[in-house]
C-alpha positions in Angstrom: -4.7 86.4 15.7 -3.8 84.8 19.0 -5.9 82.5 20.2 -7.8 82.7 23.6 -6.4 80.8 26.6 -9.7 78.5 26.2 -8.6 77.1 22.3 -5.3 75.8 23.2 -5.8 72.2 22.8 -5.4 69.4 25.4 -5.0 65.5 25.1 -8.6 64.9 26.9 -12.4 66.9 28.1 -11.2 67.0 31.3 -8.0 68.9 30.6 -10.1 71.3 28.6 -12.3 71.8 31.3 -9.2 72.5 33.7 -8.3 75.3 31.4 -11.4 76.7 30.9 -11.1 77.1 34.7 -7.6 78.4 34.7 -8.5 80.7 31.9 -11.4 82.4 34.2 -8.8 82.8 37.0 -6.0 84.4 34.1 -8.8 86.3 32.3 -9.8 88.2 35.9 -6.5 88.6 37.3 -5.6 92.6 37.7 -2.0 91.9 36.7 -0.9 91.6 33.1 -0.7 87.7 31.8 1.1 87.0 28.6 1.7 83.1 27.7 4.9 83.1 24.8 6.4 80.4 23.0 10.3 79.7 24.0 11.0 82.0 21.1 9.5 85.1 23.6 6.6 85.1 20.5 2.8 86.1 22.0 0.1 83.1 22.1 -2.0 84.8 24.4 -2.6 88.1 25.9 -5.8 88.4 29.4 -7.7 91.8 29.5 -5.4 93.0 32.2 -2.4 93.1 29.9 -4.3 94.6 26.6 -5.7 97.4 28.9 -2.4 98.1 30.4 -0.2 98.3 26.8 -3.1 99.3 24.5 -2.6 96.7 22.4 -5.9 95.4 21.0 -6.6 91.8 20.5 -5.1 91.8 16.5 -2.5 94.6 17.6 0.0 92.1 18.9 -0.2 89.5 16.7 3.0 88.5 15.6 4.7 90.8 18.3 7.4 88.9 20.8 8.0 90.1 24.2 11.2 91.7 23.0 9.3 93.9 20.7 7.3 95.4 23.8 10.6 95.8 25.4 11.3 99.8 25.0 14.9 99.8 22.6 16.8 100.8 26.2 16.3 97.6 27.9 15.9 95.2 25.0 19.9 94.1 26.0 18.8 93.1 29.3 15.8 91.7 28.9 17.2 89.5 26.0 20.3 87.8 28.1 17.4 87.1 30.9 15.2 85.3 28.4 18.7 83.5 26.9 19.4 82.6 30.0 15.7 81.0 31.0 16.0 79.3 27.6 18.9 77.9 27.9 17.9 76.8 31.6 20.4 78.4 33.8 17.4 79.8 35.4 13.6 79.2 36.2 12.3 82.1 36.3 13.7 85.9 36.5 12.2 89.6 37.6 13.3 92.6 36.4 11.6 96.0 35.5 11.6 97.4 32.0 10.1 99.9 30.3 7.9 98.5 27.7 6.2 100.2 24.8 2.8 101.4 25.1 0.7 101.6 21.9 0.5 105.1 21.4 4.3 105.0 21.4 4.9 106.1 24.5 7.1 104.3 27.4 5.6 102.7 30.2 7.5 101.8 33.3 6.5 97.4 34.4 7.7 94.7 36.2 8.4 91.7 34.3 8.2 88.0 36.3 9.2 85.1 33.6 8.6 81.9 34.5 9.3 78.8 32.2 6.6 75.9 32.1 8.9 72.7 31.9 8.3 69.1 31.9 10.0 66.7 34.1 13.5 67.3 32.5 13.7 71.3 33.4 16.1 71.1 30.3 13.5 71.1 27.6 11.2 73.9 28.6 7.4 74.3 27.1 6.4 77.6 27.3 6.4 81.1 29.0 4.4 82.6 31.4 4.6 86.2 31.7 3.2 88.6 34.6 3.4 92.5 33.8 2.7 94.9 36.6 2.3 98.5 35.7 5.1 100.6 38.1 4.7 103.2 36.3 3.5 105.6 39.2 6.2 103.6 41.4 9.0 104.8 39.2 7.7 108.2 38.4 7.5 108.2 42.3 11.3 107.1 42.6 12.4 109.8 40.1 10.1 112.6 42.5 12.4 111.6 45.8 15.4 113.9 44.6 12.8 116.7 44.4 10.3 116.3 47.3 9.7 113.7 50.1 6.1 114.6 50.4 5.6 114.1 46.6 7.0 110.8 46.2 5.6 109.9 49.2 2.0 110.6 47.7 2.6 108.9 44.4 3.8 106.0 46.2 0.3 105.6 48.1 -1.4 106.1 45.1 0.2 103.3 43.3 -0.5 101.3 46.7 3.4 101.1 47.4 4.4 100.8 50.4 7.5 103.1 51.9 10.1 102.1 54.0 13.5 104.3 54.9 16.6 102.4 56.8 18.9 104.8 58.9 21.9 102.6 59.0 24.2 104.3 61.6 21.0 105.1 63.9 19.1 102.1 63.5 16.4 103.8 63.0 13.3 103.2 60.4 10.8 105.0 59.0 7.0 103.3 57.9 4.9 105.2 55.2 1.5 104.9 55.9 0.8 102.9 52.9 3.0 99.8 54.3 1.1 100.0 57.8 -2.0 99.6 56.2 -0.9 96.5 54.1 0.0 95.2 57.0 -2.4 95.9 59.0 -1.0 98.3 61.5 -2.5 101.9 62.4 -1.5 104.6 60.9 -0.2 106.4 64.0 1.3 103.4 65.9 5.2 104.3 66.7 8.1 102.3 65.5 9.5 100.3 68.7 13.1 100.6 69.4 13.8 96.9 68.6 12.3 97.2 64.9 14.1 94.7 63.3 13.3 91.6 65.8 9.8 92.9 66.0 9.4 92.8 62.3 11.2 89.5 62.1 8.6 87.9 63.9 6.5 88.8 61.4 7.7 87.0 58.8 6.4 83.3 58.1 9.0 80.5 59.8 9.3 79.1 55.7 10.9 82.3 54.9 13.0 83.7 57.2 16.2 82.3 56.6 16.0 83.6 53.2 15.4 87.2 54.4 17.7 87.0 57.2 19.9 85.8 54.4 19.1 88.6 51.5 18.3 91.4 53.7 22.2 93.0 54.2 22.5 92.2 50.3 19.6 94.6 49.9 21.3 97.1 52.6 24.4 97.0 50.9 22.9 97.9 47.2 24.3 94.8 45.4 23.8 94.9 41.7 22.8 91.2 41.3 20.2 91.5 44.2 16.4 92.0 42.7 14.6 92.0 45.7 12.9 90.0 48.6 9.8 87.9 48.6 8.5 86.8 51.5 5.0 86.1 53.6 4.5 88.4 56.8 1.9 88.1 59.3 -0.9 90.7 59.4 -2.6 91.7 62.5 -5.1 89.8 62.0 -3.1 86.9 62.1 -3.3 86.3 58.1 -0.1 86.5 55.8 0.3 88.6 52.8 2.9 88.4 50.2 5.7 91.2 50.6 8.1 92.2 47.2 10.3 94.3 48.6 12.8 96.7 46.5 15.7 99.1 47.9 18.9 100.5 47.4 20.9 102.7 49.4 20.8 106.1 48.7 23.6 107.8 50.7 27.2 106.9 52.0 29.7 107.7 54.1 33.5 109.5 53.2 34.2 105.8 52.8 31.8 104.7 50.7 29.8 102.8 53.4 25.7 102.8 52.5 24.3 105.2 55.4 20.7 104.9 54.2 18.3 103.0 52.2 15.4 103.6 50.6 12.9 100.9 49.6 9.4 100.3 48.7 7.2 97.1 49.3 4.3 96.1 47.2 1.6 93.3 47.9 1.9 90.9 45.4 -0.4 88.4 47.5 -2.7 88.0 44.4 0.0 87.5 41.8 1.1 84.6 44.5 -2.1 83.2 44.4 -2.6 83.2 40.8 0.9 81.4 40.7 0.0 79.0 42.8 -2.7 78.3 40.9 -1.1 77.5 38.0 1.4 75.4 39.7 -1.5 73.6 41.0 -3.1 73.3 37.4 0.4 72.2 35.9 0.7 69.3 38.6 -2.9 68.3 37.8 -2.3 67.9 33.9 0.7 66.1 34.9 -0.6 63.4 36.9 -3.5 63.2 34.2 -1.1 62.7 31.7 1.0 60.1 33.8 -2.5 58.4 34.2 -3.3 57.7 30.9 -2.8 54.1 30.0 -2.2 55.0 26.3 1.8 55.8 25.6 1.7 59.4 24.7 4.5 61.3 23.3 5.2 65.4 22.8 7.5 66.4 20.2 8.7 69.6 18.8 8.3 70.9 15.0 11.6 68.6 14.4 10.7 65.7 15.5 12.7 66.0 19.2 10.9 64.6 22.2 9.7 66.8 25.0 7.6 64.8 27.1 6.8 61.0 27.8 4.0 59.6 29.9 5.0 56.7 32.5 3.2 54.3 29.5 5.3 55.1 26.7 8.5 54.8 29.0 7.3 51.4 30.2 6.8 50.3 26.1 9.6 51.9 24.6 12.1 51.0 27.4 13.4 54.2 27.8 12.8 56.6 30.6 12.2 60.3 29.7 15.5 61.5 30.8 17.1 59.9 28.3 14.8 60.1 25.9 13.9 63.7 26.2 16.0 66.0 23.5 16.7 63.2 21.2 15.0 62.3 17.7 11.4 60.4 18.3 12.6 58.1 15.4 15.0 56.6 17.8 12.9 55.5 20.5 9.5 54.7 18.5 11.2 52.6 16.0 8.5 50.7 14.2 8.3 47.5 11.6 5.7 45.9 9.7 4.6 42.5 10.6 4.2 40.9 7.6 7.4 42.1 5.9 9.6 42.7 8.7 10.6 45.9 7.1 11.4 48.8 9.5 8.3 51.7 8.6 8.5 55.2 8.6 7.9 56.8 12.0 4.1 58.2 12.5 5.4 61.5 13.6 7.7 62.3 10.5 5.0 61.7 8.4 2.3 63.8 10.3 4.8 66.6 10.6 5.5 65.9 6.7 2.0 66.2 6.0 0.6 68.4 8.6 -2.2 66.4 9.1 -3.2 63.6 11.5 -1.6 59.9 11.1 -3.6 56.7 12.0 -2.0 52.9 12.1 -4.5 50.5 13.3 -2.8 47.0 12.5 0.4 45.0 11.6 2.7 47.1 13.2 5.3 46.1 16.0 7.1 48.7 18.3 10.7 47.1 18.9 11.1 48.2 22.7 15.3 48.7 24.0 14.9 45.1 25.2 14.5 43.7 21.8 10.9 42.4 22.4 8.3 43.8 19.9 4.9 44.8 20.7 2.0 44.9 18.8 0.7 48.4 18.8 -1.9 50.7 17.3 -1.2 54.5 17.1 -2.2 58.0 15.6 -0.2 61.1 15.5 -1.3 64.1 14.9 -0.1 68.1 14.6 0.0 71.0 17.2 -0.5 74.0 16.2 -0.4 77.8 17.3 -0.7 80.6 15.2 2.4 80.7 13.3 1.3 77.4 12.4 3.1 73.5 13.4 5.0 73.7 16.5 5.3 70.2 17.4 3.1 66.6 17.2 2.0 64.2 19.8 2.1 60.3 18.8 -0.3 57.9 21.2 -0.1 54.3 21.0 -2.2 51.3 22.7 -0.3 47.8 23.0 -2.4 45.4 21.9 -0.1 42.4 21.5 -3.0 40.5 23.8 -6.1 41.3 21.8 -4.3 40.8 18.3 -3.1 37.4 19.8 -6.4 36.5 20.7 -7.9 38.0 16.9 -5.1 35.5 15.6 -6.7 32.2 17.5 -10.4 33.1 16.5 -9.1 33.8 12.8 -7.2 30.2 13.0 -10.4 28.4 14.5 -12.8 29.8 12.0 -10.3 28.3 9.3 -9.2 25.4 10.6 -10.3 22.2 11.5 -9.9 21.7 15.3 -8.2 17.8 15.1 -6.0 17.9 13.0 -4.9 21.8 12.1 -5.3 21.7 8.4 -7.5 24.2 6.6 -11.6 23.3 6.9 -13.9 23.4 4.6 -14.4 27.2 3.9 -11.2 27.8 4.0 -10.2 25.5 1.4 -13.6 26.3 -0.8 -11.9 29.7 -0.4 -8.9 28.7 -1.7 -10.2 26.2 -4.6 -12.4 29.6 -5.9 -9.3 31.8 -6.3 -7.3 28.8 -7.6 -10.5 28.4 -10.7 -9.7 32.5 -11.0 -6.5 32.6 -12.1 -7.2 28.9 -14.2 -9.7 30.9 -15.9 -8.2 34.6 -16.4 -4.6 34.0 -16.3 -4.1 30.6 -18.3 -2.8 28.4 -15.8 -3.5 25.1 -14.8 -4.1 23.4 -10.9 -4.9 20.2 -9.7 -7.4 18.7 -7.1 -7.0 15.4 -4.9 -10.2 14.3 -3.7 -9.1 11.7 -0.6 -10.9 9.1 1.0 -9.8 6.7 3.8 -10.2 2.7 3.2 -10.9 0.6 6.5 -11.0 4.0 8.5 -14.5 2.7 9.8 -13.3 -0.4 11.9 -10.7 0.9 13.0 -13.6 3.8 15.0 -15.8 1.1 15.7 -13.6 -1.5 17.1 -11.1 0.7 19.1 -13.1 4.3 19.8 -13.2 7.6 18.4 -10.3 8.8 20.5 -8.0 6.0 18.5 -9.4 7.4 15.2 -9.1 10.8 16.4 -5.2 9.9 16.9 -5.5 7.8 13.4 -6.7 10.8 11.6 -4.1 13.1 13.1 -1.3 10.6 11.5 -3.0 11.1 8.1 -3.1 14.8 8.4 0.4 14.6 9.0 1.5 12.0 6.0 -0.9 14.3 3.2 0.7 17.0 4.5 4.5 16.2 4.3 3.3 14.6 0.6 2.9 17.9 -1.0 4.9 21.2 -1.7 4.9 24.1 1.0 2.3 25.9 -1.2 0.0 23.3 -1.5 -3.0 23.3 0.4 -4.7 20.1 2.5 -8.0 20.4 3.9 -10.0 18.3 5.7 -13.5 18.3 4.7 -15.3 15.4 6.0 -15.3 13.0 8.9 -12.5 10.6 6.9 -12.3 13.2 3.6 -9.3 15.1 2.3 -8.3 17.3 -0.6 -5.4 18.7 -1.9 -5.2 21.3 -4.0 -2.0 21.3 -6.3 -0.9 24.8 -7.2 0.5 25.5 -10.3 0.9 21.6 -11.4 0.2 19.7 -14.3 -1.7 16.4 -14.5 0.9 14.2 -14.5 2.5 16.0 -11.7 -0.7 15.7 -9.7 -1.4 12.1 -10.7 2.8 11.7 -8.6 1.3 13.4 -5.9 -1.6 11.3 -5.5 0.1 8.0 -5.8 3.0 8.9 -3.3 0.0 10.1 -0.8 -1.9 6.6 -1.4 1.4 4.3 -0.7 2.2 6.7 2.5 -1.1 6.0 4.1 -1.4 2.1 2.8 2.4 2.5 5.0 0.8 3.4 8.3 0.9 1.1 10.9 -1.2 2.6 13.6 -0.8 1.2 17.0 -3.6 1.7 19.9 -4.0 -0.4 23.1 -1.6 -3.4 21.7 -3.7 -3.8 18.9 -2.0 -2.7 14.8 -4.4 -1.4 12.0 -4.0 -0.5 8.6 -6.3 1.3 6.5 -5.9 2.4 2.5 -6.9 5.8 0.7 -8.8 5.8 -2.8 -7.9 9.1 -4.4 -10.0 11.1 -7.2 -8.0 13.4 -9.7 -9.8 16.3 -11.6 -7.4 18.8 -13.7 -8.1 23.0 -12.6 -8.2 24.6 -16.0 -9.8 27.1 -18.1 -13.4 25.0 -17.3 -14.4 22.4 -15.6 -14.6 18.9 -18.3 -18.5 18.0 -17.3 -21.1 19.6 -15.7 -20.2 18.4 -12.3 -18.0 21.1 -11.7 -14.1 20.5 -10.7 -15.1 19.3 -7.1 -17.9 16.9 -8.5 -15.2 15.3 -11.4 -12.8 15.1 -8.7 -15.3 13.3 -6.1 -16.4 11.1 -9.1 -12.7 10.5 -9.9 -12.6 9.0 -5.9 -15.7 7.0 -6.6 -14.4 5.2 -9.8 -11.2 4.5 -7.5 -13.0 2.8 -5.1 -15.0 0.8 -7.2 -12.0 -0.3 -8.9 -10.4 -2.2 -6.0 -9.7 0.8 -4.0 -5.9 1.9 -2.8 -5.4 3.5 -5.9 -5.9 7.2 -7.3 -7.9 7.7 -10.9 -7.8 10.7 -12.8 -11.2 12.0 -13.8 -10.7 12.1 -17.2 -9.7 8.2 -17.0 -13.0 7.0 -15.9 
């Protein structure tokens, strides 16, 4: 069934408490309110409207404003709601004679207005206001038949009466339209009726009446009335909808006389203003929102950005409004580089909610990717998905800064290689797949010769610099996939994916003659320092109970007492 003003969904609590405010003003409002899709399909009907049509709260589900229509008018009514769709107009009036629920016809005038967002092209939703005329027109049909009859219906529907003598200049006041202005009963029209009345009528509006009002004389088909504001003796304005036609004419066809009534639609004016005031306020909400947030329809096709998601995407929401989302949210993934389905498609595919939290990059129109997080998720009425909204956050900054922290917790801060953990890390999964999946590693335990005078004589700073060099020479030794760690003041190991002994007793000698090769200068002064080196072989078990990094370390202690500069296999000693 439809749902209640009060369910329909909004982006944050203080929207929601907005419309639970708006839906108090709708729910009260004496005039019928109906709230349709762009298909003219109910969402929502206020107490005014179900009272008026009969209807009860499950009567019009799945009804559309056309099916109210009585079968008469349908034509009409349906090429004003094309033409509102389509956007040639904003909003129309018209009376029809809708359906009542016991079958009968009941005589109403219809206002349509179309809820847009900042391109008018791509309208939301429909609001429509129903005003019973049913006395009004039963009234209009009396006038052929008896002046004082229609005159009474007219009062009691609260219609006011006006008749135009064209070729006297003459006008008659029922006494309905003096009291909604204000003006007793028995007060006489003054000769100069029409600048007295014009005086009435608020500065804002009366060029267009001056405008519209021989249009209304003259009975022209395309003319649906006048709105205006007129001052009240009081000195307060109420809202005027005045409706006429002429209703005799001269040999030559000339309108002698018009006939018109004029309603006070003062409360329907506020109520619109209301919402105007209500649709502004959820606008600048929206535009407030630091998040990007995007409004699609049940295809995928954008109807509303926020400033945010303009600024990150690159494209403003003229000419991104109408066009697939997939073209302006175009995602990849971070580690692959592969372009990743859009958040929307998917949420719409699944009708359910969509949550990215990491290693995704928006590619903005200027080429420049941004690391995002984002969630889309469903809207839904009750014919079911409608439409989604996506929300993203950059957070190319905080990622950046997650990135550093990672780094410094796995790396040593001098020279940029791997620490200990890491590398302990590393060795651990390394012994895995020795032990499960048959292969073999090896491991370089590395430690500097004549490091210690070269500290002592010339500073830390120099052997800060000194150990930098080494860093370097270990590292350009090995393959791209082997990792160098430092794990001591002057200690180093390698570990040696994938390689055989042999292969790792190359490695080690190549590192040992690149670091006896260093000739490191400081403050005029040349040092040179050596590097003993201790193999141990990463295979289905370690070969004594010291354990691979023990053998290795053992390995480096044999190497040193043989002379040092040299590397020893473990299995040597």
């Amino acid at each position: 069934m439809p749902e209640p003003l009060t369910k329909f969904r909004s982006p944050s609590p203080s929207l929601d408490r907005n419309k639970s405010i708006l839906a108090k003003i709708v729910d009260n409002a004496a005039i019928g309110m109906v709230i349709a899709g762009m298909d003219g399909h109910l969402r929502y009907g206020n107490r005014a409207f179900i009272e008026m049509l009969g209807y009860g709260a499950e009567a019009y589900q799945g009804l559309s404003i056309l099916d109210l229509v009585h079968e008469d008018d349908t034509g009409a009514a349906r090429l004003q709601l094309d033409r509102l769709t389509r956007g040639e107009v904003d909003d129309y009036r018209a009376e029809h004679r809708f359906r009542h629920a016991d079958g009968s016809a009941l005589w109403v005038t219809v206002a349509v207005s179309a809820l847009r967002p900042e391109d008018p092209q791509e309208p939301l939703y429909l609001i429509v206001q129903i005003t019973n005329i049913e006395l009004q027109k039963r009234a209009e049909e009396a006038l052929a038949y008896s002046e004082s009859r229609w005159n009474f219906a007219l009062e009691s529907a609260g219609q006011g009466v006006w008749d135009h003598d064209i070729v006297n200049d003459t006008m008659f006041y029922s006494r309905m339209w003096r009291i909604m202005r204000g003006i007793p009963p028995d007060e006489a029209v003054p000769q100069d009726h029409l600048p007295e009345w014009l005086s009435r009528i608020h500065p804002d509006d009366l060029a267009h009446v001056t405008t519209n009002m021989r249009r209304q004389d003259e009975g022209k088909d395309d003319f649906e009335g006048l709105e205006y504001r007129e001052r009240r003796r009081d000195g307060s304005y109420v809202w005027i909808l005045s409706r006429g036609k002429p209703v005799e004419w001269d040999a030559e066809g000339n309108p002698i006389r018009t006939l018109g009534t004029d309603t006070d639609i003062t409360r329907l004016k506020t109520i619109e203003a209301e919402l105007a005031a209500e649709k502004e306020r959820l606008r600048i909400t929206l535009e407030a929102i630091g998040d990007g947030m995007i409004s699609t329809d049940a295809l995928g096709n954008i109807l509303f950005m926020n400033a945010s998601a303009q600024a990150l995407t690159g494209y403003s929401a003229a000419e991104a409004t109408g066009r697939s989302v997939r073209e302006i949210f175009a995602i990849r993934n971070e580690m692959t580089g592969l372009v990743e389905e859009c958040p929307v498609a998917v949420c719409l595919a699944q009708d359910g909610p969509v949550h990215i939290e990491d290693d995704m990059v928006l590619v903005g129109r200027d080429g420049i990717g941004r690391d995002i997080r984002c969630s889309s998720a469903p809207v839904r009425d009750n014919r079911g998905v409608i439409g989604a909204v996506l929300v993203f956050q950059d957070v190319t900054h905080s990622r950046a800064l997650q990135r550093q922290l990672t780094h410094s917790a796995n790396h040593d801060d001098l020279t940029g290689l791997p620490n200990r953990a890491a590398f302990d890390r590393a060795l651990n999964g390394a012994i895995a797949t020795a032990r499960d999946g048959n292969r073999q590693h090896g491991l370089l335990y590395i430690d500097l010769d004549r490091f210690k005078p070269v500290n002592d004589t010339a500073g830390h700073a120099a052997g800060d610099a000194l150990l930098k060099q080494v860093a370097q020479t270990i590292r350009g030794c090995c393959r791209s996939h082997d990792i160098a760690a430092r794990v001591g003041g002057d200690e180093f190991t390698v570990l040696l994916q994938d390689s055989l002994a042999a292969s790792a007793k190359t490695t080690a000698d190549k590192i040992v003659r690149a670091i006896t090769a260093l000739a490191f200068s400081w403050a005029g002064q040349t040092y040179r320092i050596g590097a003993s080196i201790g193999i141990a072989t990463i295979g289905a078990g370690p070969a004594s109970p010291l354990g691979f990094m023990g053998e290795a370390d053992a390995a480096c202690y044999a190497a040193k007492a043989g002379g040092r500069g040299i590397a020893i296999a473990f299995r040597d000693i």
